[in-house]
NUPABA-183817 format. One line per field, with one value per residue (C-alpha): y, z, x; residue number from 0. Coordinates in nm, 2 decimals, decimal comma, padded with zeros to 4 digits. Each point is the difference from the previous one (the first is absolute). Layout:
c2 <- (Y / ...)
c3 <- (Z / ...)
c1 <- (X / ...)
pos <- (NUM / ...)
//
This chain:
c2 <- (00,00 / 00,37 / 00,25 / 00,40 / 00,21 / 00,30 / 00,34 / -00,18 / -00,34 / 00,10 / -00,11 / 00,24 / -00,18 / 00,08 / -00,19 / -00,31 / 00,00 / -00,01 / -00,30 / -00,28 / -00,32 / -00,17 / -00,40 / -00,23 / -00,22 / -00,39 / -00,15 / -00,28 / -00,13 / 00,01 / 00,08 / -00,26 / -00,04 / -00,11 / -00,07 / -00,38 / -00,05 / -00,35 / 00,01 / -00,21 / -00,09 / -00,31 / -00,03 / 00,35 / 00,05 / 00,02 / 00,10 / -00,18 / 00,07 / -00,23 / -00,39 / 00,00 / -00,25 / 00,31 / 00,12 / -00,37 / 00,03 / 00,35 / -00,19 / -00,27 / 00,23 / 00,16 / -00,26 / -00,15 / 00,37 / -00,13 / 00,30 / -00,14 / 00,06 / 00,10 / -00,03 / 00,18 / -00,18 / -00,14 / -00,26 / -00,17 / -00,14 / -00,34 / 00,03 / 00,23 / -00,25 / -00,28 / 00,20 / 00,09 / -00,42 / -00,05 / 00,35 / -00,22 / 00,06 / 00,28 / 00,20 / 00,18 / 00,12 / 00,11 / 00,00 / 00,26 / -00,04 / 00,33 / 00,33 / 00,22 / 00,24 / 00,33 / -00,11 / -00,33 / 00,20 / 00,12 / -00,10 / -00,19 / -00,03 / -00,03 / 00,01 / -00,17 / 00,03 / -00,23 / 00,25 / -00,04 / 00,38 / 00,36 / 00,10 / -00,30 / 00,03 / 00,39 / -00,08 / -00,21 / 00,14 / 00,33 / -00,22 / -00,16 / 00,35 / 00,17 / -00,28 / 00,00 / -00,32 / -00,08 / -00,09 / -00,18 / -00,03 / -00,35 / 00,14 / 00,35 / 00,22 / 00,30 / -00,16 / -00,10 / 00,09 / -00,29 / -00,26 / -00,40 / -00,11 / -00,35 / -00,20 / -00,19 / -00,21 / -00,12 / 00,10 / 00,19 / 00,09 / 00,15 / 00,19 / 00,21 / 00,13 / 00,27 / 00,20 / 00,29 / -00,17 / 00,07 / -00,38 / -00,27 / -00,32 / 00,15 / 00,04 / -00,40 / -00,05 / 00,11 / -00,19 / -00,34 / 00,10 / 00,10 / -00,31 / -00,26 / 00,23 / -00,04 / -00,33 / -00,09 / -00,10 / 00,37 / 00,02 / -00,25 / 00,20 / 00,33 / -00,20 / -00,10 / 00,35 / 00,13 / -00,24 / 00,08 / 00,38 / 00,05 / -00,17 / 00,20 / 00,32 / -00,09 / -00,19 / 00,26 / 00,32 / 00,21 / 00,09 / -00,28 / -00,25 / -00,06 / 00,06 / -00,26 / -00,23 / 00,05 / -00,03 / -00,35 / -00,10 / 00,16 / -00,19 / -00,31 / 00,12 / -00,07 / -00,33 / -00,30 / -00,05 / 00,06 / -00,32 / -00,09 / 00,08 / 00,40 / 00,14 / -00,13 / 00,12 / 00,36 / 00,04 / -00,10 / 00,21 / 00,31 / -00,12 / -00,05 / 00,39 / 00,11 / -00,13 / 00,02 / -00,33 / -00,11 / -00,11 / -00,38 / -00,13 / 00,15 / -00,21 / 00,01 / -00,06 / -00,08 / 00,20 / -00,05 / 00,35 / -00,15 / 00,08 / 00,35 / 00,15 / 00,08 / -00,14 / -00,30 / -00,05 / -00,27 / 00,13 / -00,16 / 00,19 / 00,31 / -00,04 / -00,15 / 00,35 / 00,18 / -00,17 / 00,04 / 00,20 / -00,06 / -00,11 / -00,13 / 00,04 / -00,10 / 00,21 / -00,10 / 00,05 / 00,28 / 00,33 / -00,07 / -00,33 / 00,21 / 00,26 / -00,25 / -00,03 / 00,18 / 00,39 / -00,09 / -00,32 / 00,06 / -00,13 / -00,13 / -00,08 / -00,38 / -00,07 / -00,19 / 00,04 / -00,24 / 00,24 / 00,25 / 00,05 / -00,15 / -00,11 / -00,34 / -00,27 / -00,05 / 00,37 / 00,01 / -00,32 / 00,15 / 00,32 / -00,16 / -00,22 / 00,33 / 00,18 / -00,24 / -00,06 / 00,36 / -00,09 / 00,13 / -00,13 / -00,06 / -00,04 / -00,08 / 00,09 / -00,21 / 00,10 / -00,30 / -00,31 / -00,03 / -00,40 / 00,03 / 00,14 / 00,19 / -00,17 / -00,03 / -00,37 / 00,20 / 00,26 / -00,27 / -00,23 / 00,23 / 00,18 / -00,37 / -00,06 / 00,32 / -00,05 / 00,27 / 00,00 / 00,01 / -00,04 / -00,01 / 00,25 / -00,13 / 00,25 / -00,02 / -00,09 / 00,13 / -00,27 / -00,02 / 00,38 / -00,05 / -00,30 / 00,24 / 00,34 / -00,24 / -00,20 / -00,31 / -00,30 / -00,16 / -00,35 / 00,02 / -00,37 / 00,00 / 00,04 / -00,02 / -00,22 / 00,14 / 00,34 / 00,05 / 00,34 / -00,01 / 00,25 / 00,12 / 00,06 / -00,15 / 00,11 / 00,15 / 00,16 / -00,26 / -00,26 / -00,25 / -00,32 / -00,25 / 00,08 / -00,36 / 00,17 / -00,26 / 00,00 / 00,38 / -00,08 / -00,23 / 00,18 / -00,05 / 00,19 / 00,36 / 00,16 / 00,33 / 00,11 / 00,29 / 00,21 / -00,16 / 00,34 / 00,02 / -00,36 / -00,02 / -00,07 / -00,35 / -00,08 / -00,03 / -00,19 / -00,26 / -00,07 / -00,02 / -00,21 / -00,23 / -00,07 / 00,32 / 00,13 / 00,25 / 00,19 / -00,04 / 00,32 / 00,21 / 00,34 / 00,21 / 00,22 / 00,30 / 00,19 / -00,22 / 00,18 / 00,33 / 00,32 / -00,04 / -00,37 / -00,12 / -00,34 / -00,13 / -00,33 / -00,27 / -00,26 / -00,25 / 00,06 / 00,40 / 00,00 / 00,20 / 00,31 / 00,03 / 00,00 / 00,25 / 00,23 / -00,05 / 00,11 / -00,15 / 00,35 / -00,16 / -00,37 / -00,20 / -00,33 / -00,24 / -00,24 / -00,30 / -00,25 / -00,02 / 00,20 / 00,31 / -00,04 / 00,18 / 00,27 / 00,34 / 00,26 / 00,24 / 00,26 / -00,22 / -00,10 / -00,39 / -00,13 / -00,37 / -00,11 / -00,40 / 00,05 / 00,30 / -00,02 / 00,27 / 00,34 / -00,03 / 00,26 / 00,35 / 00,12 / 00,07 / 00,25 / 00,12 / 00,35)
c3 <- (00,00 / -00,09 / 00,25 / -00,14 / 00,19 / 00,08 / 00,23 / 00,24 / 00,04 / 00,03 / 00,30 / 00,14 / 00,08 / 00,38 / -00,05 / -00,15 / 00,24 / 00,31 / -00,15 / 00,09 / -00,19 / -00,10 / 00,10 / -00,19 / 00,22 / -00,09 / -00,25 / 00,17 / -00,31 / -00,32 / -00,28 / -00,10 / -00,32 / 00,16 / 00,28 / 00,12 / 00,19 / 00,07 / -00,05 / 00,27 / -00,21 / 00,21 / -00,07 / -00,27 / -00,37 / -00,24 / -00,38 / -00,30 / -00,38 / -00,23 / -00,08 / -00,08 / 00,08 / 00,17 / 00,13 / 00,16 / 00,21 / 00,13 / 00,13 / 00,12 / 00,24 / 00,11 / 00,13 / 00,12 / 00,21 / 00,15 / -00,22 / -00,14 / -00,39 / -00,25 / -00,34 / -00,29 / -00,33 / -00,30 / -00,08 / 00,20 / -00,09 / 00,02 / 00,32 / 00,18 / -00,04 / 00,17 / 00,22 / 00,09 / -00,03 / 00,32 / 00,21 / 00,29 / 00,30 / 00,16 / -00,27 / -00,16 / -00,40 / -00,13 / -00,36 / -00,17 / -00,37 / -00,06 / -00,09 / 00,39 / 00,08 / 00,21 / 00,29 / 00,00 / 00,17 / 00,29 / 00,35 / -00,19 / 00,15 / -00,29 / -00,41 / -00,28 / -00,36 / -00,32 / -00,29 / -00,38 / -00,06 / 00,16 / -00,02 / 00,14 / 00,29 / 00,06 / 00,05 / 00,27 / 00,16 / 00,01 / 00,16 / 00,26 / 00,07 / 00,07 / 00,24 / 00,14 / -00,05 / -00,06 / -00,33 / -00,22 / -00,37 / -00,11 / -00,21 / -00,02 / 00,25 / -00,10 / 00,20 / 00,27 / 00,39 / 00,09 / -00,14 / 00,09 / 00,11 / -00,01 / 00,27 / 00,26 / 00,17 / 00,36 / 00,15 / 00,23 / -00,12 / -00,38 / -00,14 / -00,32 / -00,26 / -00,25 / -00,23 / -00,05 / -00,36 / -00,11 / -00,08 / 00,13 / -00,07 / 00,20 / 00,26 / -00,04 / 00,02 / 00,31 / 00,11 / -00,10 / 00,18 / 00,35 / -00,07 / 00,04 / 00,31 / 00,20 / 00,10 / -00,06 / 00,41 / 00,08 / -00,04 / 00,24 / 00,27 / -00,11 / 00,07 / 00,33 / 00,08 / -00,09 / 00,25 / 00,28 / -00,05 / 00,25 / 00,32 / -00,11 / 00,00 / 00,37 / 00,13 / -00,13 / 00,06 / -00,24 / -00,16 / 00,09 / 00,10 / -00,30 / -00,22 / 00,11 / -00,06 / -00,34 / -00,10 / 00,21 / -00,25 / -00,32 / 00,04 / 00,01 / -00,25 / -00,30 / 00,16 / -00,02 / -00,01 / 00,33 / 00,16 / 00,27 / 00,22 / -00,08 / 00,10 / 00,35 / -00,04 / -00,09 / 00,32 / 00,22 / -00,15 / 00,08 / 00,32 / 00,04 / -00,12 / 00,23 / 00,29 / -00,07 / 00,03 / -00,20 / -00,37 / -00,11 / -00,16 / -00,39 / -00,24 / -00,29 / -00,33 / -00,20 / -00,35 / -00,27 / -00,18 / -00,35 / -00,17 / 00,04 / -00,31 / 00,25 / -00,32 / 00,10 / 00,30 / 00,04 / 00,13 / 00,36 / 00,06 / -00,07 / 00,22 / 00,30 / -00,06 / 00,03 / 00,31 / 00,19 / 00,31 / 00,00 / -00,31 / 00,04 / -00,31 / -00,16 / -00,13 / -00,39 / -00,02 / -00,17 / 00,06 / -00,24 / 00,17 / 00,32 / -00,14 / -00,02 / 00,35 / 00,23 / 00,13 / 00,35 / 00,02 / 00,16 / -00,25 / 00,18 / -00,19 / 00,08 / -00,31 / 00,02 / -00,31 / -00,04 / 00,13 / 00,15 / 00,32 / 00,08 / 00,24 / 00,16 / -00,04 / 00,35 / 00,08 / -00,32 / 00,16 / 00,37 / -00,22 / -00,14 / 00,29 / 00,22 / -00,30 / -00,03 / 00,40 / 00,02 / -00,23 / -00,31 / -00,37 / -00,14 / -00,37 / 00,00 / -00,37 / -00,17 / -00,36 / -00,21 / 00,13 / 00,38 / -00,06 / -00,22 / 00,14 / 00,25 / 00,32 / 00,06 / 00,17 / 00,31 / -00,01 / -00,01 / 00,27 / 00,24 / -00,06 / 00,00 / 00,38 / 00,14 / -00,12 / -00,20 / -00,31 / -00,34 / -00,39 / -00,28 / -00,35 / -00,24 / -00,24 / -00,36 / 00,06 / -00,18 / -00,24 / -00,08 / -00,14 / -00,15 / -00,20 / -00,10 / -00,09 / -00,22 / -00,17 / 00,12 / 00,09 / 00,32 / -00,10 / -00,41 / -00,09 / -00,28 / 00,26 / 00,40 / 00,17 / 00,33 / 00,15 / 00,36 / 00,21 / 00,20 / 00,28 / -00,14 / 00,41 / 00,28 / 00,39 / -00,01 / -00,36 / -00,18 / -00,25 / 00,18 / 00,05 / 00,02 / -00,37 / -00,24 / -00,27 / -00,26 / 00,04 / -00,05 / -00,32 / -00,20 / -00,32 / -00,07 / 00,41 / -00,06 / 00,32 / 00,15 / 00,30 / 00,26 / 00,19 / -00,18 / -00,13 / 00,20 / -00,09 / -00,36 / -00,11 / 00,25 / -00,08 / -00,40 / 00,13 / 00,17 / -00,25 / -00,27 / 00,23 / 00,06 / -00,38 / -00,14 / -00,35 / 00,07 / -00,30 / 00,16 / -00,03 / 00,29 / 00,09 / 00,31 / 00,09 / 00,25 / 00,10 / -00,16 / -00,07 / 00,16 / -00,20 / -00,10 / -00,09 / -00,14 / -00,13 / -00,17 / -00,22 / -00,04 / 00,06 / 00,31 / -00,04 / 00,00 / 00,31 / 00,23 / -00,24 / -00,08 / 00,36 / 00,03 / -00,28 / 00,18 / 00,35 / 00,32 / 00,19 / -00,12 / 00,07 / -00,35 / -00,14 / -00,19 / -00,23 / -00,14 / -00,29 / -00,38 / 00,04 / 00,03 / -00,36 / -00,13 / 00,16 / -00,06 / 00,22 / 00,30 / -00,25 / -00,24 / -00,29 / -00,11 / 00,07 / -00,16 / 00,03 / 00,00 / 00,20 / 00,09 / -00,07 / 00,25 / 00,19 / -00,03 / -00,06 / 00,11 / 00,28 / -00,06 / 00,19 / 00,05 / 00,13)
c1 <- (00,00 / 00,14 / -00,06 / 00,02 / 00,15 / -00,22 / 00,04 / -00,29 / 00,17 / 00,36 / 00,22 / 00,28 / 00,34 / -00,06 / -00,34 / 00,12 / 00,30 / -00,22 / -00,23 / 00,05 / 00,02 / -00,33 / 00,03 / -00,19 / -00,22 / 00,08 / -00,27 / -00,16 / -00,17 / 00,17 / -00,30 / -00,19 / -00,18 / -00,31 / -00,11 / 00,00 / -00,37 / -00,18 / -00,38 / -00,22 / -00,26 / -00,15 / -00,42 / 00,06 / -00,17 / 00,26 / -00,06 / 00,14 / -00,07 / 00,06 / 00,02 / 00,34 / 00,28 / 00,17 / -00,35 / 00,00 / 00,32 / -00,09 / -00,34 / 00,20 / 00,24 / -00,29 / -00,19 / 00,30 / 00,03 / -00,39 / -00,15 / -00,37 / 00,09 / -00,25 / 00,07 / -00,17 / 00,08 / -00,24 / 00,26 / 00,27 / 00,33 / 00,02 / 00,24 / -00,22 / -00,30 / 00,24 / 00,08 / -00,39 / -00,06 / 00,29 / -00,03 / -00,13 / -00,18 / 00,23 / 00,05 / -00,29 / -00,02 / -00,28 / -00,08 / -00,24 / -00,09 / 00,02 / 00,20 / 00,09 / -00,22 / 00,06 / -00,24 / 00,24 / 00,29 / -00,24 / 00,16 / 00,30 / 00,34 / 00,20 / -00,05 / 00,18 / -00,02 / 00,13 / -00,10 / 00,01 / 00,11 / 00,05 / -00,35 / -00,10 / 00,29 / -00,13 / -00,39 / 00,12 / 00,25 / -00,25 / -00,27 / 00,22 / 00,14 / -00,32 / -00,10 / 00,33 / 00,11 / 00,34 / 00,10 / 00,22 / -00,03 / 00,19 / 00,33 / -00,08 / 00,16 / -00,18 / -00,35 / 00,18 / -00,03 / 00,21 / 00,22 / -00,02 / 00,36 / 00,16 / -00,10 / 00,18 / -00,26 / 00,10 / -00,36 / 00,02 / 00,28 / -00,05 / 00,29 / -00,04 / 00,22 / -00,06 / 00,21 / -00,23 / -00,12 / 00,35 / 00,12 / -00,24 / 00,20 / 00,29 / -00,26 / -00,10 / 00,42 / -00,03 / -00,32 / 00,22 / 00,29 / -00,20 / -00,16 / 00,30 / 00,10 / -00,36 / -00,07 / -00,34 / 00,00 / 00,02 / -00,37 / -00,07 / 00,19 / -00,14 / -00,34 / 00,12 / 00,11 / -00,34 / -00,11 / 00,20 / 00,02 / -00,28 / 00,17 / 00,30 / -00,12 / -00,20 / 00,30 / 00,31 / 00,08 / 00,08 / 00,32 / 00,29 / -00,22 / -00,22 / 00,28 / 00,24 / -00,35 / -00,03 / 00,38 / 00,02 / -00,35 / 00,15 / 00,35 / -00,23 / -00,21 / 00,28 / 00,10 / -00,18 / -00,42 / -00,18 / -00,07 / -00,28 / 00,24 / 00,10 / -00,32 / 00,06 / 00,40 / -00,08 / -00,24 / 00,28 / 00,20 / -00,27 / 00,00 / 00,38 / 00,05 / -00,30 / 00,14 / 00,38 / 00,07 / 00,32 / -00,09 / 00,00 / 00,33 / 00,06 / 00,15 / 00,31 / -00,04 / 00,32 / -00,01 / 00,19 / 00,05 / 00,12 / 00,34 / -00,07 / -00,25 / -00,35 / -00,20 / 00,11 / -00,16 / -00,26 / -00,35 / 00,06 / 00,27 / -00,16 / -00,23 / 00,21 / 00,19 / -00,31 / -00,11 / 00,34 / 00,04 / 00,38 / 00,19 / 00,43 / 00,10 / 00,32 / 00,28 / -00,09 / -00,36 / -00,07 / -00,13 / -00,30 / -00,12 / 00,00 / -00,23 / -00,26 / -00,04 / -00,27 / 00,17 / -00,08 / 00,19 / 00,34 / 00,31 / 00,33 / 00,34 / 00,10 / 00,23 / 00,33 / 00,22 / 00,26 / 00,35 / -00,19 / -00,13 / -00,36 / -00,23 / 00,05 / -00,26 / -00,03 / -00,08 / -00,27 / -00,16 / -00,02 / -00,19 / -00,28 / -00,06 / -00,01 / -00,23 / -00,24 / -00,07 / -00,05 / -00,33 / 00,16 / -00,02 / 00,34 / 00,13 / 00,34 / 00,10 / 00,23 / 00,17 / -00,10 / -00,13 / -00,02 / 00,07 / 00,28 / 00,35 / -00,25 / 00,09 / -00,34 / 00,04 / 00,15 / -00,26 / -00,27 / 00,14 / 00,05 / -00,39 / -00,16 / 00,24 / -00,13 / -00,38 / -00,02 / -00,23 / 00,17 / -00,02 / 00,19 / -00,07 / 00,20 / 00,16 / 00,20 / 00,38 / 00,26 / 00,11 / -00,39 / 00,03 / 00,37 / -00,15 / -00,35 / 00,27 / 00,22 / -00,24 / 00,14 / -00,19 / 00,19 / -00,11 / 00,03 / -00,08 / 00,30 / 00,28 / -00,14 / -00,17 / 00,02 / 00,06 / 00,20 / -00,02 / 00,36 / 00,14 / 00,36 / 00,09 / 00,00 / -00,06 / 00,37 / -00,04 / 00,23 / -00,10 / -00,27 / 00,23 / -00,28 / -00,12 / -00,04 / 00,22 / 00,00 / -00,40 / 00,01 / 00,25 / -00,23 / -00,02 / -00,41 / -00,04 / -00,07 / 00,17 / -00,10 / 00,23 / -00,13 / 00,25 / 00,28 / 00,19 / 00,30 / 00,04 / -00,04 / 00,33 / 00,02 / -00,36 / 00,20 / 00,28 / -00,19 / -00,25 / 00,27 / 00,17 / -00,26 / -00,04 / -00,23 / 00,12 / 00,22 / -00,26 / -00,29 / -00,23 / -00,05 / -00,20 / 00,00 / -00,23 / 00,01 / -00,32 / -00,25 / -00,33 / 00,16 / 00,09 / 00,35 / 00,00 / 00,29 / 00,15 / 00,29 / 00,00 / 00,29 / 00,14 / 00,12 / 00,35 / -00,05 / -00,23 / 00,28 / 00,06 / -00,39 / -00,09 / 00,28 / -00,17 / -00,31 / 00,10 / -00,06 / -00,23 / -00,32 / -00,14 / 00,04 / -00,09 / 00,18 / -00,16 / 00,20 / -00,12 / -00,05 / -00,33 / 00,16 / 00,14 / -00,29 / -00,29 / 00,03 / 00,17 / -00,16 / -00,08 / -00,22 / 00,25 / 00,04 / 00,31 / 00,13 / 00,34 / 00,14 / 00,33 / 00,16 / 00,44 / 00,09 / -00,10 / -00,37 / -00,22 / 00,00 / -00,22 / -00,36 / -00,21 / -00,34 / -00,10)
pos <- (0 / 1 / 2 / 3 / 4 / 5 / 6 / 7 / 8 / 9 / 10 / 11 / 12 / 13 / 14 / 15 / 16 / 17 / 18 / 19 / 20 / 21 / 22 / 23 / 24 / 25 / 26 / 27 / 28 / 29 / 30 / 31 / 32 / 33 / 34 / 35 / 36 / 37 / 38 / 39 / 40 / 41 / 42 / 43 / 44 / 45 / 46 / 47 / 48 / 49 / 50 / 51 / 52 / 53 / 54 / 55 / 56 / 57 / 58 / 59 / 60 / 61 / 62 / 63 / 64 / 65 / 66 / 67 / 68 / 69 / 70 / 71 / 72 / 73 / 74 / 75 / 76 / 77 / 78 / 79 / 80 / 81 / 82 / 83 / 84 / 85 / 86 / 87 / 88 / 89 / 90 / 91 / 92 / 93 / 94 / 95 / 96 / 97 / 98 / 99 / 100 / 101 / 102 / 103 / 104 / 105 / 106 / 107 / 108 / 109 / 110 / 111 / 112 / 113 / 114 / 115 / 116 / 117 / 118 / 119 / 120 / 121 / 122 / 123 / 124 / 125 / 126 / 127 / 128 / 129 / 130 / 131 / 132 / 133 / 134 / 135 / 136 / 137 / 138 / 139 / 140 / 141 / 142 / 143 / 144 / 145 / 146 / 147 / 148 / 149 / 150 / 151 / 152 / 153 / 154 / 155 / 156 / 157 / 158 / 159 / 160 / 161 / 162 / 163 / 164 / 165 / 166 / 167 / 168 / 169 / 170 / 171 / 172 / 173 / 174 / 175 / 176 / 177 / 178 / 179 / 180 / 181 / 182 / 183 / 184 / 185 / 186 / 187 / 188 / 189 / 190 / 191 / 192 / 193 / 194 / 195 / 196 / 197 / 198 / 199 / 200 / 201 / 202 / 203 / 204 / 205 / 206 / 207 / 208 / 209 / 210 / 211 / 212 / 213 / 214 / 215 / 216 / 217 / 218 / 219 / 220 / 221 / 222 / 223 / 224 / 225 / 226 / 227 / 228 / 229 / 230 / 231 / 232 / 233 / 234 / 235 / 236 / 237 / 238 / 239 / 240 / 241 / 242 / 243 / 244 / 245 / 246 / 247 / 248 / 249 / 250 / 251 / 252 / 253 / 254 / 255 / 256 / 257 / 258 / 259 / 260 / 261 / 262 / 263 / 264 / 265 / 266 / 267 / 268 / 269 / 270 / 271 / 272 / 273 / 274 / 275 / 276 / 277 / 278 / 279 / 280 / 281 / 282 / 283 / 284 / 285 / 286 / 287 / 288 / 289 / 290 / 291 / 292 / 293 / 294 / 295 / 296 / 297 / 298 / 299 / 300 / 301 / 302 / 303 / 304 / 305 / 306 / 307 / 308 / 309 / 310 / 311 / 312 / 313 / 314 / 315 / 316 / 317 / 318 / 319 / 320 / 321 / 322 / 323 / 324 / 325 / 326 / 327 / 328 / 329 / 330 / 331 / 332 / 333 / 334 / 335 / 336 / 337 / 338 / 339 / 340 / 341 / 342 / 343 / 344 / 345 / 346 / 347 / 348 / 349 / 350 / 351 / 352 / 353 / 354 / 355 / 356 / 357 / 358 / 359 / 360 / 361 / 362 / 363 / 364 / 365 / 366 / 367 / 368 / 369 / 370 / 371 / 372 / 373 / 374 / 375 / 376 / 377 / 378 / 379 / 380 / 381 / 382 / 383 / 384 / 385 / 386 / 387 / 388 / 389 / 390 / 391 / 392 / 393 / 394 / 395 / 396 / 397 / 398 / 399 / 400 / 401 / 402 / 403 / 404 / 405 / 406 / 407 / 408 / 409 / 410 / 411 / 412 / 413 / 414 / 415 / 416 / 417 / 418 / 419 / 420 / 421 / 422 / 423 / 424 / 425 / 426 / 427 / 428 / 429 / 430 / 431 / 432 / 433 / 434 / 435 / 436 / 437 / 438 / 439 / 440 / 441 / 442 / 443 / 444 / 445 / 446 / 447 / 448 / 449 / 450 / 451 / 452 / 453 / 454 / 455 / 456 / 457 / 458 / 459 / 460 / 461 / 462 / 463 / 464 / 465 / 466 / 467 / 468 / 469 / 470 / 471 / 472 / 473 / 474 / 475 / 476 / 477 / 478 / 479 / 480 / 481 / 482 / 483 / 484 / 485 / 486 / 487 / 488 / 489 / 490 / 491 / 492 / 493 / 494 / 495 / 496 / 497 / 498 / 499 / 500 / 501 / 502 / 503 / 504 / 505 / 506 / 507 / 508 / 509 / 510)
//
């Protein structure tokens, strides 16, 4: 906006020197391009024009809403009269044989439209307008008073997405993707809660009380289905929080947080995440997978890195034994698979000694990914028959001792070794000792799934130097067999080669 300067709105230097600055109070709503509102329409007329197929599906969500639906239309589309045929008992649709009417909109809640052109669109948009009756007008935004989202249904819980009329199939996007997060059980909790919400609101006081309530049901609530049991749980637990008594006994629940990517987490562990109250994570899961957890649930560094300083077992053990007697749920977040390399027999034994509930999530493990980003099938039928996942360390960081090297050198064994960087170049001189063509193709990985992936291609005999190209600051994997003579490199492009004289190939990386 330009502002001219005039002799009336002037400021002298000694007035704009004794102003003071203007602050800008903090927006609490960002704008919003319409206004998100749910309709209670429970034993209410609504109007609908039209026989259409699209006319049908409005009538459908309508009576779905309770609304007693009136339809005006000469004709119907075969769908709508189906539809009609199997409306049941509970939901009520009424069919008139006839064109609407303005006396039809009189004491209606809500008025929909499917019409053949403008004119058509304007006479009724006028008509519900004058009786003031909300309106919509099926595809044409002009004769529209609201807009019909897509629809999450968990009833009671109903969430709806809209984007203003702008791009409707991103808004179904959306709908699918909130779909595989919400399981279908929450609706059976939110059913309980509508239940219960009377003896809470008598029972609790306001503030603290009620609050900590409803988080303890909502952790539950993306967990497992409600059982005969839960009912009878959640009022101990308002009477537990009315009286202060100390809370029942949480639980841990093992995740495993994949190779790194967030996309590849399963739907479980999503969820676990969401229902946390305290999540011990380790040093390589990434900041992405952590996102995905509920705000409120405190997040504490466990990791142990292989030559750095970490966290003993013992003391991680004692922590989510204390944790989960203090009543809380506990997701202790593994990178990859909790059950592979995880040291998640420990964790387990000593939670099953001390009583305390637990459960595995299983997650993606790195060699999984490696094999997926390369193109490489693990157990090609034309040169493997079986696939081994081998620790390259032991206890004391060295090369395990107790390892069945001339099982791990059979030529038709695909052999993927965790943790086994620093000792690469032995993990070479064994094998080839042991028999294993000294030409043998081998890939190692670093940072699977992760921005910044990287990988160098060779051979068996070249193993030190391309681990040495590689680095040893981030964990790696090292695949050994014939399979790795073809696939395709981190960044997409087909690679085939038979055997590999000297040097390999130079190091690939993704951004």
């Amino acid at each position: 906006m330009n502002i001219v300067s005039s002799p009336q709105n002037r400021v002298s230097p000694a007035d704009k020197a004794s102003r003071k600055p203007q602050l800008k109070a903090p927006q609490r709503m960002a704008d919003l391009a319409s206004l998100p509102v749910f309709f209670t329409l429970n034993g209410k007329r609504a109007i609908v024009a039209g026989g259409s197929n699209a006319a049908a599906w409005k009538a459908e969500l309508l009576a779905a809403s309770g609304a007693e639906v009136h339809v005006f239309a000469q004709d119907l589309d075969p769908a709508f009269a189906a539809l009609l045929e199997s409306a049941g008992a509970t939901r009520v649709i009424i069919h008139h044989t006839r064109l609407w009417a303005h006396e039809d909109f009189k004491a209606a809640a809500i008025a929909v439209a499917d019409a053949a052109d403008d004119g058509e669109a304007l006479a009724f948009f006028e008509a519900a307008c004058a009786a003031g009756v909300p309106v919509n007008v099926i595809d044409r935004p002009d004769f529209c008073q609201f807009r019909f989202g897509s629809i999450v249904n968990r009833s009671p819980v109903v969430i709806a997405i809209s984007t203003d009329g702008a791009a409707p199939v991103l808004g179904q996007a959306i709908r699918r993707r909130i779909e595989t997060l919400i399981p279908p059980a929450l609706a059976e909790w939110a059913g309980l809660a509508k239940q219960l919400r009377g003896r809470v609101m008598a029972r609790l006081a306001p503030g603290p009380q009620r609050r900590a309530f409803w988080e303890r049901l909502a952790g539950r609530a993306f967990a497992a289905s409600p059982d005969e049991s839960s009912a009878e749980e959640l009022i101990a637990d308002i009477d537990r929080i009315a009286t202060g008594t100390r809370p029942k006994e949480g639980r841990v629940t093992l995740v495993g947080a994949g190779p790194g990517d967030a996309e590849l987490l399963t739907l479980q562990a999503v969820r676990a995440l969401q229902a946390a109250d305290i999540i011990l994570f380790d040093d390589l899961v990434s900041d992405e997978v952590l996102e995905l957890a509920r705000r409120e649930a405190k997040r504490m560094l466990v990791g142990k890195r292989g030559g750095r300083k970490s966290c003993r077992q013992d003391d991680i053990n004692d922590m989510m034994v204390s944790l989960a007697r203090a009543g809380k749920q506990v997701v202790r977040l593994k990178s990859g698979d909790p059950m592979i390399f995880g040291r998640a027999g420990e964790e387990l034994a000593r939670l099953d000694a001390e009583g305390i509930a637990v459960s595995v999530v299983p997650g993606i493990t790195a060699a999984s990914a490696m094999a997926s980003r390369l193109g490489v099938s693990l157990t090609h039928r034309d040169c493997a028959q079986s696939v081994r996942f081998v620790t390259g360390h032991s206890r004391k960081g060295a090369l395990p001792a107790d390892i069945n090297w001339s099982a791990i050198a059979d030529p038709t064994t695909t052999t993927i070794f965790y943790m086994g960087g620093r000792t690469a170049g032995q993990i070479a001189d064994t094998l080839i000792g042991q028999g294993l063509s000294q030409d043998t193709p081998v890939v190692v990985c670093c940072s699977v799934s992760r921005p910044g992936q990287r990988q160098w291609r060779g051979v068996l005999r070249d193993l030190h130097s391309g681990m040495a190209s590689i680095g040893f600051d981030d964990p790696v994997l090292i695949g050994i067999g014939p399979v790795f003579s073809q696939g395709r490199s981190v960044n997409g492009a087909s690679i085939r080669h038979q055997v590999m004289s000297s040097g390999g190939e130079a190091i690939m990386r993704v951004g």
